[in-house]
C-alpha positions as CSV (number, residue, x, y, z in Angstrom):
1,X,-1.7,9.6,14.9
2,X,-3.7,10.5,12.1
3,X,-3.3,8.6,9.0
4,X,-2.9,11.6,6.8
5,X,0.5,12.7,8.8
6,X,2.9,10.5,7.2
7,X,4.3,11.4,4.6
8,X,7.0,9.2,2.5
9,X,8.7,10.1,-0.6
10,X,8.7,7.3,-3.5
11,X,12.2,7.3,-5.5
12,X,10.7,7.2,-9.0
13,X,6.9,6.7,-10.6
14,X,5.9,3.4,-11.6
15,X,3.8,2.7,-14.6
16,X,0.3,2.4,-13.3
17,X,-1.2,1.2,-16.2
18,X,0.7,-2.2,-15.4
19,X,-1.0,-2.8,-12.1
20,X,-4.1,-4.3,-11.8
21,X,-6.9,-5.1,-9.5
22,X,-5.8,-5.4,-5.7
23,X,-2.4,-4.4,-6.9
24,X,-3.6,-0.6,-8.4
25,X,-6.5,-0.3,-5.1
26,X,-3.8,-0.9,-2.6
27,X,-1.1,1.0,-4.0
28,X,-3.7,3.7,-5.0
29,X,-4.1,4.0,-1.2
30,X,-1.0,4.2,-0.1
31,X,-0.6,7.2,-3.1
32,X,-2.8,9.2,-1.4
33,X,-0.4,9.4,1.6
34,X,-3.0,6.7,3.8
35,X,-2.2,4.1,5.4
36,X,-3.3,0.5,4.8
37,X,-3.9,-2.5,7.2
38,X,-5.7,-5.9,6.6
39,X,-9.1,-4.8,7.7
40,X,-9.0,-1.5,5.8
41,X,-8.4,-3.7,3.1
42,X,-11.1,-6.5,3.2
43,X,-13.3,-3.0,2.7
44,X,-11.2,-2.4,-0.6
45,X,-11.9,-6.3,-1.0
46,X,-8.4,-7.5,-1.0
47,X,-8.1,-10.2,0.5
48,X,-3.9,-10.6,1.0
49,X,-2.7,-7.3,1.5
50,X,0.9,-9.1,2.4
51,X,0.8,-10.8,-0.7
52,X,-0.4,-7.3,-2.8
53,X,2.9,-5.4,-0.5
54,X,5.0,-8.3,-1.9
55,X,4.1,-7.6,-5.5
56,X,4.5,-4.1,-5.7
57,X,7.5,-4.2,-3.9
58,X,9.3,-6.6,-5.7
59,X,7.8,-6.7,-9.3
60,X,7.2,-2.9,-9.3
61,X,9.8,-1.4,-7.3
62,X,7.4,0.4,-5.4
63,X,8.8,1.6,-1.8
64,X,6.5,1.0,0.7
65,X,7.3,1.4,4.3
66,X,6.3,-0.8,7.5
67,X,5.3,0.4,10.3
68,X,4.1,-2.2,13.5
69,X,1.9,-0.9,16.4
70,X,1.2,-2.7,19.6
71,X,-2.7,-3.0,20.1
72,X,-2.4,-4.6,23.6
């Protein structure tokens, strides 16, 4: 499935100029309708992406989706 085929709708904007850092790359991603997962983040340099999920979903209200895929 290619990354640019999912497509979810967020329930209201949040104020960007709050976020910072890891929190603004990773949710900067996810706004350009990619996805994200720990190694495609070490090359955005963050280092916890559950941590920077965490944060924007519960500080910011941001809606993010899960999704879990079986590599094996």
């Amino acid at each position: 499935m290619n990354q640019s085929e999912l497509q979810f709708p967020s329930d209201s904007p949040i104020n960007t100029l709050k976020l910072g850092g890891q929190n603004k790359m990773v949710y900067e991603h996810l706004l350009s309708g990619k996805t994200i997962n720990c190694i495609q983040a070490q090359d955005l340099f963050v280092t916890a992406l559950n941590s920077r999920i965490s944060e924007l979903r519960n500080k910011y209200s941001v809606k993010i989706y899960d999704r879990f895929v079986n590599i094996g």
